[in-house]
MOPAC internal coordinates of N, CA, C and O (Angstrom, degrees):
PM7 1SCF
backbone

  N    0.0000 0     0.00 0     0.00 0    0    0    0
  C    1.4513 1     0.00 0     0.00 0    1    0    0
  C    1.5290 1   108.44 1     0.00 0    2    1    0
  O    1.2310 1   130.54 1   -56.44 1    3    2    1
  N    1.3744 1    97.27 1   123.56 1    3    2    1
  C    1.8087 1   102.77 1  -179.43 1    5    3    2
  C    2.0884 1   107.43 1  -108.19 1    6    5    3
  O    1.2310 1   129.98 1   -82.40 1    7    6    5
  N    1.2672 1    98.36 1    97.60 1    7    6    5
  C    1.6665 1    98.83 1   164.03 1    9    7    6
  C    1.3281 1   123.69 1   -69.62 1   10    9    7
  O    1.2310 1   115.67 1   -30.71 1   11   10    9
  N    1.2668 1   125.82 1   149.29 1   11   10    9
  C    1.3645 1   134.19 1   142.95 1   13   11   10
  C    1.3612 1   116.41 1  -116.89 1   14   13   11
  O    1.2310 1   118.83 1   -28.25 1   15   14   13
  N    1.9230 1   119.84 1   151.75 1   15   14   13
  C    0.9343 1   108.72 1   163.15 1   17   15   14
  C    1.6284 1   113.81 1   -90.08 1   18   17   15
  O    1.2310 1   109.36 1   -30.67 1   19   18   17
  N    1.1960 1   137.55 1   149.33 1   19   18   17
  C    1.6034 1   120.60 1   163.96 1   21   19   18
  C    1.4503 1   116.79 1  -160.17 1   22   21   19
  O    1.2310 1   138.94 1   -77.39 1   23   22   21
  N    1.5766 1    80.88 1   102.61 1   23   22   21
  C    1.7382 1   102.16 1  -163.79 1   25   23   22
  C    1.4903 1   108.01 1   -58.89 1   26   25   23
  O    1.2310 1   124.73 1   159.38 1   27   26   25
  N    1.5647 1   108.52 1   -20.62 1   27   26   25
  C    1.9668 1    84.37 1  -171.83 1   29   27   26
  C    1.5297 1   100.37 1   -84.09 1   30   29   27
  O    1.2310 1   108.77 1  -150.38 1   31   30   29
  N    1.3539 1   138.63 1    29.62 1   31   30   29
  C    1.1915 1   157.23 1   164.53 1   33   31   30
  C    1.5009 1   108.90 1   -65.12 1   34   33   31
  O    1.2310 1   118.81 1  -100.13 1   35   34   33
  N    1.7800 1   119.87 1    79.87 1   35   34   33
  C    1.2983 1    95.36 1  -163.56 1   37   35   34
  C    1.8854 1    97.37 1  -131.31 1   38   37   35
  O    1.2310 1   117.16 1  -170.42 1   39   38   37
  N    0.9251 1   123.00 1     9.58 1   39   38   37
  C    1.4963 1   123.44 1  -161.81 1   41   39   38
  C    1.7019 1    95.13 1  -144.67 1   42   41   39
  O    1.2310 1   125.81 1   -14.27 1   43   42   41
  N    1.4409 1   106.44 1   165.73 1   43   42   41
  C    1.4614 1   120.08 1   168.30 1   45   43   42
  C    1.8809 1   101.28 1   -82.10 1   46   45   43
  O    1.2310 1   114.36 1   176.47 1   47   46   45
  N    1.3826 1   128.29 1    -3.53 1   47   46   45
  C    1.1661 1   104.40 1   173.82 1   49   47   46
  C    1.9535 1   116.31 1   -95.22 1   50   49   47
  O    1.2310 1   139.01 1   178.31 1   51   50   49
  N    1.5190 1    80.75 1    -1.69 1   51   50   49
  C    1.9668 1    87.05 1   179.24 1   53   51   50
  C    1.5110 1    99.38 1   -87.27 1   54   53   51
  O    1.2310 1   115.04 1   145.66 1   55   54   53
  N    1.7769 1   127.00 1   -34.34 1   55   54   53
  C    1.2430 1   130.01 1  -159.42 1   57   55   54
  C    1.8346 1    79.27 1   -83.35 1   58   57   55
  O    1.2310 1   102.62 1   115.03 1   59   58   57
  N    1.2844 1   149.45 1   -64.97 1   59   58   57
  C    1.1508 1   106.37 1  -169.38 1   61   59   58
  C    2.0177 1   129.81 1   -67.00 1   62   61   59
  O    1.2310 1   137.48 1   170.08 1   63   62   61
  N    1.3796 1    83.73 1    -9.92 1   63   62   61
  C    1.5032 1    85.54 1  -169.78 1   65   63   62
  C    1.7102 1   106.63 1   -73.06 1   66   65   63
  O    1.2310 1   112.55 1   146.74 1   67   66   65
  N    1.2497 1   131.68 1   -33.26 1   67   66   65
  C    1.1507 1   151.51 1   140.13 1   69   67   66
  C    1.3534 1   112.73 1   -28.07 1   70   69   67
  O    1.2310 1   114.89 1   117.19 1   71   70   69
  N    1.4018 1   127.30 1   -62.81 1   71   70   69
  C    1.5632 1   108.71 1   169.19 1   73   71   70
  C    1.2736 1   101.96 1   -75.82 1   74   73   71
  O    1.2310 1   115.01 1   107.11 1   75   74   73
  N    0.7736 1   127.07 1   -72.89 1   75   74   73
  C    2.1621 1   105.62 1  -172.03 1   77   75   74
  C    1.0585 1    94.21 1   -14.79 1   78   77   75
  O    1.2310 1   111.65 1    98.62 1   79   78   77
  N    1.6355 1   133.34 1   -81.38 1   79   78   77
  C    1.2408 1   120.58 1  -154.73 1   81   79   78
  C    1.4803 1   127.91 1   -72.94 1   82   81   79
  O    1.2310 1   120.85 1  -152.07 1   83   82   81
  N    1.0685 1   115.98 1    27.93 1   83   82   81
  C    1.7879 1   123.03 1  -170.02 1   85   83   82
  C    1.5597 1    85.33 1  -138.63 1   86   85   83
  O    1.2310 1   100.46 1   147.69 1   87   86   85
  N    1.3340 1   153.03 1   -32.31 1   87   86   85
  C    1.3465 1   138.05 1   175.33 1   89   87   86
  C    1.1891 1   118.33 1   -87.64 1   90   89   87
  O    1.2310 1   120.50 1   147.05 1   91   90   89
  N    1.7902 1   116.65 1   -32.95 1   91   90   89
  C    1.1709 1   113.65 1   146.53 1   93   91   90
  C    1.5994 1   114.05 1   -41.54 1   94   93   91
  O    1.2310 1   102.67 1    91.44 1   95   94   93
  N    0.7466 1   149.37 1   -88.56 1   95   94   93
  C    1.6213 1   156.19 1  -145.75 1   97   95   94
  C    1.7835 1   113.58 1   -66.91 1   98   97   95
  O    1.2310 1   125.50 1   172.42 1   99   98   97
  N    1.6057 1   107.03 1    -7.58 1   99   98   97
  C    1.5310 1   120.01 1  -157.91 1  101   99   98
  C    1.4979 1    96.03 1  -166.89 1  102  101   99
  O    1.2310 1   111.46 1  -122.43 1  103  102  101
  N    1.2945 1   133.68 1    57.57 1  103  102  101
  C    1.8655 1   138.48 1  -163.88 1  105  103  102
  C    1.7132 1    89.85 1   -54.73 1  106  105  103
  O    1.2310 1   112.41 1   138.38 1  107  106  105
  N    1.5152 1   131.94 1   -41.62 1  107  106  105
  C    1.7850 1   100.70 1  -163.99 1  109  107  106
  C    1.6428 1   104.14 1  -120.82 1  110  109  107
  O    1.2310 1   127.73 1  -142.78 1  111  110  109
  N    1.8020 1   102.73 1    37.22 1  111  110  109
  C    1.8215 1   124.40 1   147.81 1  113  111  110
  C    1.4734 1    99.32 1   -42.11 1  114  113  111
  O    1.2310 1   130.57 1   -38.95 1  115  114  113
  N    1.6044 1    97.21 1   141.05 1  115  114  113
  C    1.5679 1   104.07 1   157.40 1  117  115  114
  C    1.5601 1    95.37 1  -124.47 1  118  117  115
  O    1.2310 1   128.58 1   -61.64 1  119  118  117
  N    1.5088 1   101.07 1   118.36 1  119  118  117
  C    1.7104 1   119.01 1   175.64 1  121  119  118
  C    1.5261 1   102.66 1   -71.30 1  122  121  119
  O    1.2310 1   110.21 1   -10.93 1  123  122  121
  N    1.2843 1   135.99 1   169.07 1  123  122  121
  C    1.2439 1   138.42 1   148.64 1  125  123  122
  C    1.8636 1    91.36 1  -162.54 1  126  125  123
  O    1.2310 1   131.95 1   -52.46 1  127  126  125
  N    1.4140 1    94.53 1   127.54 1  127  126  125
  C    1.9226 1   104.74 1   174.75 1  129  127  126
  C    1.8964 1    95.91 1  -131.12 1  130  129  127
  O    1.2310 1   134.96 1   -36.74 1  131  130  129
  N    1.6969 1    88.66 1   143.26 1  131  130  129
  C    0.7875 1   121.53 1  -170.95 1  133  131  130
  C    2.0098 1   100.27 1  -113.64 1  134  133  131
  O    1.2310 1   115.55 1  -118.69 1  135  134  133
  N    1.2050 1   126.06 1    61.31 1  135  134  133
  C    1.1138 1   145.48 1   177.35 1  137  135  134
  C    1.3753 1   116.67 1   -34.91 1  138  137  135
  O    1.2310 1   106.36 1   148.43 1  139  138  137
  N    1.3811 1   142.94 1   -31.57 1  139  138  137
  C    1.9012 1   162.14 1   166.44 1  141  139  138
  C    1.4089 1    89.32 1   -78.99 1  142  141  139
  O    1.2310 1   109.60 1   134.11 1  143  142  141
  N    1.5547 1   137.11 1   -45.89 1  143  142  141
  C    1.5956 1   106.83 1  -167.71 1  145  143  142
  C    1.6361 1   108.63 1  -120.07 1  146  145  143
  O    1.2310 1   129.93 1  -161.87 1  147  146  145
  N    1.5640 1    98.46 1    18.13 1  147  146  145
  C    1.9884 1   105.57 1   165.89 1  149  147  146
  C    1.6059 1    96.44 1    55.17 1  150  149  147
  O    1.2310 1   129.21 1  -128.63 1  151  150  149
  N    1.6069 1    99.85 1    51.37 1  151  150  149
  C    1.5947 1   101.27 1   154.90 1  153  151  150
  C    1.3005 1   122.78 1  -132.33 1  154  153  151
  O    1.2310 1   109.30 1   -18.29 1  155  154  153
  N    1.2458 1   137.66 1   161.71 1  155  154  153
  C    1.3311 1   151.73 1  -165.63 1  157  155  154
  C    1.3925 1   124.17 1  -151.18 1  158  157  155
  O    1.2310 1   114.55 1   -97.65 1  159  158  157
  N    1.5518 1   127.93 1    82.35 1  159  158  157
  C    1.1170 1   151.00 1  -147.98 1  161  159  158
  C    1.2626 1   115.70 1  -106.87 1  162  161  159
  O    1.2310 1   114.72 1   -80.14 1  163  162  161
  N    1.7280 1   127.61 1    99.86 1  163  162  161
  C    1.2354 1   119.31 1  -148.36 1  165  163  162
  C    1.7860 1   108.12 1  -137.19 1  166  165  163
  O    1.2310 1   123.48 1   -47.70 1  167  166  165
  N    1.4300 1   110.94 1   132.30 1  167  166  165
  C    1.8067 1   104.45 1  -166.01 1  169  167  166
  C    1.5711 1    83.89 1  -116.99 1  170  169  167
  O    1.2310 1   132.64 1   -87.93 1  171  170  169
  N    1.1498 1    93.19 1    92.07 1  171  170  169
  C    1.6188 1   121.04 1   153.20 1  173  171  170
  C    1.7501 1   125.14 1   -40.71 1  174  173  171
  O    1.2310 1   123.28 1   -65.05 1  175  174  173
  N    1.4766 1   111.32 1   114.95 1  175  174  173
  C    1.8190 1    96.81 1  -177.34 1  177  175  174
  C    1.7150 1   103.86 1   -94.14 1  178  177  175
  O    1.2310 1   125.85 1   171.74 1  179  178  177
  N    1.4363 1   106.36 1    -8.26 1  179  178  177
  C    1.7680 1   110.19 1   179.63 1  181  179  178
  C    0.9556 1    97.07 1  -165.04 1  182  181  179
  O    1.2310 1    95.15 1   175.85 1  183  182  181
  N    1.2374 1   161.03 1    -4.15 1  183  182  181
  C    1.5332 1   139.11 1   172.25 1  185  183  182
  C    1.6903 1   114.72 1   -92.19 1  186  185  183
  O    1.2310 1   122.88 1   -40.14 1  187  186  185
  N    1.4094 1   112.09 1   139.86 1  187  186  185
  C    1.6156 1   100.38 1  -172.96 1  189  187  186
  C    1.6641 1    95.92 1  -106.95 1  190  189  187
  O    1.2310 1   124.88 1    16.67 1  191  190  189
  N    1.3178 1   108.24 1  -163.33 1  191  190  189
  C    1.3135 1   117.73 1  -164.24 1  193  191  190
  C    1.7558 1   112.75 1   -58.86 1  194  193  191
  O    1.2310 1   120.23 1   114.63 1  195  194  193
  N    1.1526 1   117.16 1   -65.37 1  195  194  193
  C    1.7648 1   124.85 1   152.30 1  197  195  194
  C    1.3154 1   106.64 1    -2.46 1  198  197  195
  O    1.2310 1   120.23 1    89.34 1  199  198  197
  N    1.3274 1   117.16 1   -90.66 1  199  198  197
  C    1.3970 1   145.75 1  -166.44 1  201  199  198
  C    1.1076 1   106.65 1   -37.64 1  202  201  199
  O    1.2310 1   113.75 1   125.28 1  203  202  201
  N    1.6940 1   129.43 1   -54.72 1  203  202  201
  C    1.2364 1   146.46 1  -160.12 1  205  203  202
  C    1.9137 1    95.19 1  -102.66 1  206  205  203
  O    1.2310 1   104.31 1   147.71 1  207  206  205
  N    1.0362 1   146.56 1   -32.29 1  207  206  205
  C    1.2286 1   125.90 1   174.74 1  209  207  206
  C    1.7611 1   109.93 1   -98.01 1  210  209  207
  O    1.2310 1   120.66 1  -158.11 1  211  210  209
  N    1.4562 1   116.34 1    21.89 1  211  210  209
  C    1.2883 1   101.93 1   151.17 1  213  211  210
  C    1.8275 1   106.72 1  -110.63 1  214  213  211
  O    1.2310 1   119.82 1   152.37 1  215  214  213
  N    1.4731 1   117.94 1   -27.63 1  215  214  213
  C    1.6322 1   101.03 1   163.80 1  217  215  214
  C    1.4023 1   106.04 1   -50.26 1  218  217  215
  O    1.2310 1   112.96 1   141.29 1  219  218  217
  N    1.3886 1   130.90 1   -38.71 1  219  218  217
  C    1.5743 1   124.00 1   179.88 1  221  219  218
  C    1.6573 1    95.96 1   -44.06 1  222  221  219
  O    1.2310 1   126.70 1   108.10 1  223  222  221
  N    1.4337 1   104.73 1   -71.90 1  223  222  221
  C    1.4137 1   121.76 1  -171.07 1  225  223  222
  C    1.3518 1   120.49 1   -32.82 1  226  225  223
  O    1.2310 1   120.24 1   115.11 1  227  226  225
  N    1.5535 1   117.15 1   -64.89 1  227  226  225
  C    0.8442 1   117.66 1   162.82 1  229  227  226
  C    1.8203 1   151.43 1   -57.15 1  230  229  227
  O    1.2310 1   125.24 1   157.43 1  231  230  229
  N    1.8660 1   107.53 1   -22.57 1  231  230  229
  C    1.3893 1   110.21 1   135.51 1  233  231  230
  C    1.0287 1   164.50 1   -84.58 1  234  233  231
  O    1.2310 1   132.76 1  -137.51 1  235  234  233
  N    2.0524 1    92.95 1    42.49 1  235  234  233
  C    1.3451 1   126.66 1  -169.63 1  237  235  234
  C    1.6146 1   129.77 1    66.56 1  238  237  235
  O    1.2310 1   121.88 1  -143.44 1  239  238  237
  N    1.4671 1   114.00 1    36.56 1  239  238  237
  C    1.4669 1   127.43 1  -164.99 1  241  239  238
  C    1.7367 1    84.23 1  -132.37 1  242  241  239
  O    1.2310 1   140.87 1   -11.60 1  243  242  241
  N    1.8467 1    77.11 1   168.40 1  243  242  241
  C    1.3539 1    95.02 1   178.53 1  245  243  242
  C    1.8268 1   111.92 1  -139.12 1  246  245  243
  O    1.2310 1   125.75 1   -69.31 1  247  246  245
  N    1.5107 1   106.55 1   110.69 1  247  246  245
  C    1.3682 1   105.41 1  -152.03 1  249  247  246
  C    1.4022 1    90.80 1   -98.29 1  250  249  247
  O    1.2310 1   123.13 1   -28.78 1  251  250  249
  N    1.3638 1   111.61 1   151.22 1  251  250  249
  C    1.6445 1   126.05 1   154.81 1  253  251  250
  C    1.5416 1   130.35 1   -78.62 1  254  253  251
  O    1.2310 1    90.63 1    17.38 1  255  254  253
  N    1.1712 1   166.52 1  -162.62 1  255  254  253
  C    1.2931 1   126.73 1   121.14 1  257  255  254
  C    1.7929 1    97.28 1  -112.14 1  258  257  255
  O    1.2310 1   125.63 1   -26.95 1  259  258  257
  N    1.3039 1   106.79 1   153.05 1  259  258  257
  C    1.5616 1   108.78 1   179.72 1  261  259  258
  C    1.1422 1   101.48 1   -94.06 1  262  261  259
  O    1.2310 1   115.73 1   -35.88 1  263  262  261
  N    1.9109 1   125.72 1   144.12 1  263  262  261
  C    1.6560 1   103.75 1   157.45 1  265  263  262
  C    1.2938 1   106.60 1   -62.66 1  266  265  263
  O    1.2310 1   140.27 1    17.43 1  267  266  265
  N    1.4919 1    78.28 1  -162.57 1  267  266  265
  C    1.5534 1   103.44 1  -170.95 1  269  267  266
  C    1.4667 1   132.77 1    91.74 1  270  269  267
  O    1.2310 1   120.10 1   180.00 1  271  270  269

């Protein structure tokens, strides 16, 4: 499981725009967002951390990565 934090994460239209852009980049990702604490929790079947925090990047967000 790969987290990000990404505070400008503030509406249900960023949490879907956010999975589009993380299944786009990773089609059999399982997204799970946590929308109250600006997280986005994602079990990757081939994309590693890179990969997946520039689709963040690129649908105009700004991801953290959390350990763990």
């Amino acid at each position: 499981m790969i987290t990000f934090q990404v505070q400008d994460m503030t509406c249900g239209h960023c949490v879907a725009t956010l999975t589009r852009a993380v299944t786009a980049a990773d089609p059999g990702a399982t997204v799970t967002v946590d929308l109250a604490a600006h997280r986005i929790a994602i079990a990757p079947v081939r994309a590693d951390v890179p990969v997946l925090a520039r689709a963040i990047e690129e649908a105009g967000y700004t991801p953290v990565v959390l350990p763990g």
